[in-house]
N, C-alpha and C positions, 0 to 999 in steps of 0.2 A: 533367289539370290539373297543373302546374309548383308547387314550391313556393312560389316567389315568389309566383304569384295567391293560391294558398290562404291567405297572410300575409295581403296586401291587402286579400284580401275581408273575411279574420277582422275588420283593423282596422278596414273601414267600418263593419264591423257595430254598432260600438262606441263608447258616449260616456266621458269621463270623470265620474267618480261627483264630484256636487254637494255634499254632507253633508261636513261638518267638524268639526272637535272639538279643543280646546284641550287639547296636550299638556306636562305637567312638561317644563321644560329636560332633567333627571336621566334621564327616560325617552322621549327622542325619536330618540334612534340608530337609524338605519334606517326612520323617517318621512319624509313627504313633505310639501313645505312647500307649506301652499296657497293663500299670497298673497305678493304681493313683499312683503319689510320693510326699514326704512330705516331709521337708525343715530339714535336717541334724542339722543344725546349725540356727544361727541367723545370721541375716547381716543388720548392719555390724556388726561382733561378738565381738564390744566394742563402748564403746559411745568415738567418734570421732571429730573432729572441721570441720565446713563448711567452716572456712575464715582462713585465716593468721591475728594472733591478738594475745588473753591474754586468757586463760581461769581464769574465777572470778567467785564469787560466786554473784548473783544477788543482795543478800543483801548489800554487801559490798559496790557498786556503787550507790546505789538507789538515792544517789542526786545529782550523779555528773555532772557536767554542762561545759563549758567555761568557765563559770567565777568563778564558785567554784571547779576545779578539783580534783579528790579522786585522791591519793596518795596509791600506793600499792608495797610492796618486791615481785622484782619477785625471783622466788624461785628456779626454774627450765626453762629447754627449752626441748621439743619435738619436732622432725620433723616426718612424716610419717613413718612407719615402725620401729619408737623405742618404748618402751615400758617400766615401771619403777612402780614398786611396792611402795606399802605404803609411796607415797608420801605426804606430811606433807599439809595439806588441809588450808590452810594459802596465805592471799598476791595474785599473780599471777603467773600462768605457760606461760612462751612463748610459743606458738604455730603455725603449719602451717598448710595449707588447708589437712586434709587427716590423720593429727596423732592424737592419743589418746591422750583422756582430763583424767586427776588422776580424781580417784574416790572422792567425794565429791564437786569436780567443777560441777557449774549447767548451765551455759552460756560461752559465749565467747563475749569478745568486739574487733571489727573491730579494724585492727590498726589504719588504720585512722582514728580512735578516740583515739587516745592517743600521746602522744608525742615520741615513740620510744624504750621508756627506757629499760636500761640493766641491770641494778643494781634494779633499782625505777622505775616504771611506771606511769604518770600522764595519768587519765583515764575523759575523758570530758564527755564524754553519758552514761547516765545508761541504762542498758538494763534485759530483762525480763527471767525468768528462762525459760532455753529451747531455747532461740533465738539462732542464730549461731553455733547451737548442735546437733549433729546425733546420736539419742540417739541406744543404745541395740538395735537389731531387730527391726530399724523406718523403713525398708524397708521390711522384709521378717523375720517374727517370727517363732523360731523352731518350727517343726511339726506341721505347718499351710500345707493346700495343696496346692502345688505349678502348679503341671500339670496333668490334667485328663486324665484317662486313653480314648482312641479315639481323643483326641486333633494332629493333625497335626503341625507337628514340623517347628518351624519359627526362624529365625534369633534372635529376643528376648528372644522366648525362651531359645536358647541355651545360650545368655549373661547370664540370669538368670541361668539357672542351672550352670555351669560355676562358677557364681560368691557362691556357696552353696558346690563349690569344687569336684561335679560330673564328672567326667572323661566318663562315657560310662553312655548309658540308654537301657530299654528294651523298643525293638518295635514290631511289626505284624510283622512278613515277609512280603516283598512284592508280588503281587500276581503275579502268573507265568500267563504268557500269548503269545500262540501259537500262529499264523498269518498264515493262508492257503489261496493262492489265486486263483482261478480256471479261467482256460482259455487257450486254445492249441495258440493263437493270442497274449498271455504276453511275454514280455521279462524283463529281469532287465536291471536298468540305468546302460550304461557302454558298455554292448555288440550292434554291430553293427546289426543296424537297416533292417530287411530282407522286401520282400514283402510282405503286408498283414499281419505282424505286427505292433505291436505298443508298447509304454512303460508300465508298470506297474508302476501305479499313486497311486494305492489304500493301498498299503501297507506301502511304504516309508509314506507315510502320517498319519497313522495307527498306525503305529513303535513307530515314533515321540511322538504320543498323548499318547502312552500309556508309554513311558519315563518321558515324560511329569508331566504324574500323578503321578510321582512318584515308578512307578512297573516295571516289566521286562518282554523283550520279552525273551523266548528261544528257540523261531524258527517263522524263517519267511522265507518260498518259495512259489514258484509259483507251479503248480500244471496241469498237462492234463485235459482237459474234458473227463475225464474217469471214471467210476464206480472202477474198483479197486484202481485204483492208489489215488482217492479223500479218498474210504472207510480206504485205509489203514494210509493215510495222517493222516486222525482223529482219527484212534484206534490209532499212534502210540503218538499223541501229548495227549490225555485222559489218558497215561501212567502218566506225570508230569506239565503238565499243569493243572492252576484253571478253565481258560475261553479259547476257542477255538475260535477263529474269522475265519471266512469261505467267503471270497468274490464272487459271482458269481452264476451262477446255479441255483436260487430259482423260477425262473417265470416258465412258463409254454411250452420253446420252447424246439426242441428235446436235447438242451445237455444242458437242466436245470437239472441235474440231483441230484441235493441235496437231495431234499425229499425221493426221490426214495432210495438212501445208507443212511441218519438218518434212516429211516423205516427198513433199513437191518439192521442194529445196532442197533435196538430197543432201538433208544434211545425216553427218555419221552417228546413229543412237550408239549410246557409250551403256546406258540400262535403263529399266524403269520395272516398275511391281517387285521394289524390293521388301523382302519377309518383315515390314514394317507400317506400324501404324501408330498416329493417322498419316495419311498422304499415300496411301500405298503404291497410285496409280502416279506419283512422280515421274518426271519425263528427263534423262539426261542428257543432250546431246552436243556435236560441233558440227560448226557450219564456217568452213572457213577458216579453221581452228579458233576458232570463237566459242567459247561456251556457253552453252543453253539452260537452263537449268528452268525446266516446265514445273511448275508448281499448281497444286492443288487452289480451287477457286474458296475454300471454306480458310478462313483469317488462321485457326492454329495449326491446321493444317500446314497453311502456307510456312507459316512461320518458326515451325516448329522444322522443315525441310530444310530451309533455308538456312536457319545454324547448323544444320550437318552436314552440308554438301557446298557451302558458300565459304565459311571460314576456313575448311580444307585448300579449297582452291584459291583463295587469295593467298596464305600459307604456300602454297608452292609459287605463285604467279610473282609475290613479292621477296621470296626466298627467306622467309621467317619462318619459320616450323612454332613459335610462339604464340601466333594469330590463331592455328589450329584448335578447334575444341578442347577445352579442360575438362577431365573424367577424372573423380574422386569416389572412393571409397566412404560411405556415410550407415547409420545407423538407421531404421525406420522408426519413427517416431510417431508414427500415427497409420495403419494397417491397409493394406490396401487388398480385397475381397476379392474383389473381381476376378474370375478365371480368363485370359483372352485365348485366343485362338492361335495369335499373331502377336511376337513382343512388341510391346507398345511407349512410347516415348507420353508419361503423365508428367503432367504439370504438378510442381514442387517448390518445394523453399528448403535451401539447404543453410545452417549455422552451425556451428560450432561442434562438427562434427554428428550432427542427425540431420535429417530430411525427415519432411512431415507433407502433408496433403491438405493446401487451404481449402479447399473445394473438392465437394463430392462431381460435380460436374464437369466431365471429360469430354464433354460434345467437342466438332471440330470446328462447328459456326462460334460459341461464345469463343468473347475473348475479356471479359469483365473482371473474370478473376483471374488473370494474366499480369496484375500489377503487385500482386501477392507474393509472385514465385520468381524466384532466381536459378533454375535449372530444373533442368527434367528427369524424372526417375524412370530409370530402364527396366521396366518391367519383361520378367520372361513371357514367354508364352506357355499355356498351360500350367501356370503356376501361381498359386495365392501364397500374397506377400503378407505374415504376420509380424506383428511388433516387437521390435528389436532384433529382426534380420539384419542380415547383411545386406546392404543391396551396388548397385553401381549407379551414378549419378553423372550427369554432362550439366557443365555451367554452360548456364547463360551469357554470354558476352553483357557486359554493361559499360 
């Protein structure tokens, strides 16, 4: 199977999650919005000055020069945040950058076109209705739609809504996400280091990314190479968890033992040995409509499945097609020999239009030069990539 099918099928497999929850404005960066909203008010909810100046009416001025200055009563003064009814539409209003212009004013003249005045204002440039004026909703008219529902919540957007006077939005929950890692050889960072262990890389790494995305873990341990102890690990995280992540156990040696407990938990395989490497022996299934996503026990292995099959499905789960893998078009910048058998997902660094190769070293245990590279280069299979091909590249989430 091709990686494009094994996408496809992942995504049929999959609804987006119904459950919503009212998020603080302050804390919605990097949620997902999960209804359209439409703009309460206007903004700015009165026509406003851009400068410090006069507000006039553009007729009044229309011939004023240097050397003929128009002569105008000023009448009043605004500064920002005052406000004054039925004022007399005559002469000029002082004004400053941010306060309302009286109804009937159609322009404002810079002050530095004018001479100062407090009582009288001489006025030297005419200027055009509308110039230095913010009018009614010139940014944001009521019940225009301001943010789509599945749109990922950004910095601007929150100015924006903010500025419409929204205090809280409704988002997707975020998706729960279980972390199992299998291996009697793990330890966690922290505890002292015994014989013939080693650290657990795959998880702490895992955690991250799925923080990262914006969602939550609520459970992450390590796990025995053992049949009950794995089977019970996953009924008990298919309780409240969306996605189970499983590290470990998929190939075919005696304590690969994954397929063997999905298959006791008949849970539904969706695929696994897709025409890809590394990880080829991935595992994808549900249980519960829960999803499984069995990963390879070797760090880029894991890691490397995990962006392709994990950002898909929160992309659907959260109704964001935005989260999905980013795949760019790049230049090769440094050649890659190798003939593989099977197209292979290398480790890369993409800028400015090239991709290049920090590391001769593809194994699927390192992961040290893994800090170098921001996406992966798709290599074919059967095919040596020389310099300055074309190639296809998948970013890395960061």
């Amino acid at each position: 199977m091709e990686l494009e099918e094994a996408v496809s099928i992942l995504k049929n497999a999959l609804a987006p999650l119904t459950e919503t929850e009212l998020c603080p404005l302050t804390q919605a960066h990097g949620r997902i919005a999960a209804s359209d909203l439409y703009a309460p008010i206007n903004v700015p909810p009165f026509a406003k000055s851009a400068m410090d100046g006069y507000a006039v009416r553009a007729a009044d001025v229309a011939g004023a020069s240097g050397e003929t200055p128009v002569e105008l009563k000023v009448t009043g003064q605004l500064f920002a945040g005052d406000w004054q009814e039925n004022a007399p539409v005559e002469g000029a209003v002082r004004v400053m950058t941010g306060s309302p212009i009286p109804e009937g004013f159609d322009a404002v003249v810079m002050q530095e076109d004018t001479d100062y005045g407090e009582k009288k204002v001489l006025i030297y440039s005419p200027v055009r209705a509308g110039q230095n004026y913010c009018a009614l909703g010139e940014d944001i008219k009521k019940d225009s739609l301001v943010l789509k529902a599945g749109t990922k919540i950004g910095r601007a957007h929150i100015g924006l809504l903010a500025s419409l006077g929204i205090a809280e939005i409704e988002v997707r929950r975020k998706v729960k996400v279980a972390i199992i890692t299998t291996g009697c050889e793990l330890l966690e960072a922290g505890k002292a280091l015994a014989p013939g262990k080693i650290y657990s890389s795959i998880a702490p790494m895992l955690s991250s990314a799925v923080l990262l995305a914006g969602q939550t873990v609520i459970e992450n341990h390590i796990v025995s190479d053992d049949e009950k102890a794995i089977s019970s690990a996953i009924k008990n995280a298919a309780n409240t968890a969306d996605i189970i992540i499983t590290t470990g156990g998929v190939s075919v040696g005696k304590k690969d033992l994954l397929p063997a407990v999905l298959d006791s938990l008949t849970a539904k395989k969706l695929f696994s040995h897709v025409k890809i490497q590394p990880g080829t022996p991935t595992l994808v299934s549900l249980l519960n409509k829960r999803l499984i996503l069995s990963l390879s026990g070797n760090p880029y292995a894991a890691l490397a499945n995990f962006d392709i099959y994990f950002y898909h499905a929160i992309a659907v789960l959260t109704g964001c097609p935005e989260l999905a893998p980013q795949t760019k078009d790049a230049v090769l910048k440094s050649p890659y020999e190798k003939i593989n058998k099977m197209r292979r997902l290398v480790r890369a660094r993409y800028q400015d239009g090239y991709v290049s190769l920090p590391s001769q070293n593809h194994a699927s245990s390192v992961i040290s030069n893994l800090t170098e590279c921001n996406c992966y280069l798709d290599a074919p299979a059967t095919r040596r990539l020389s310099l300055n091909d074309k190639v296809r590249i998948i970013m890395i989430p960061e």
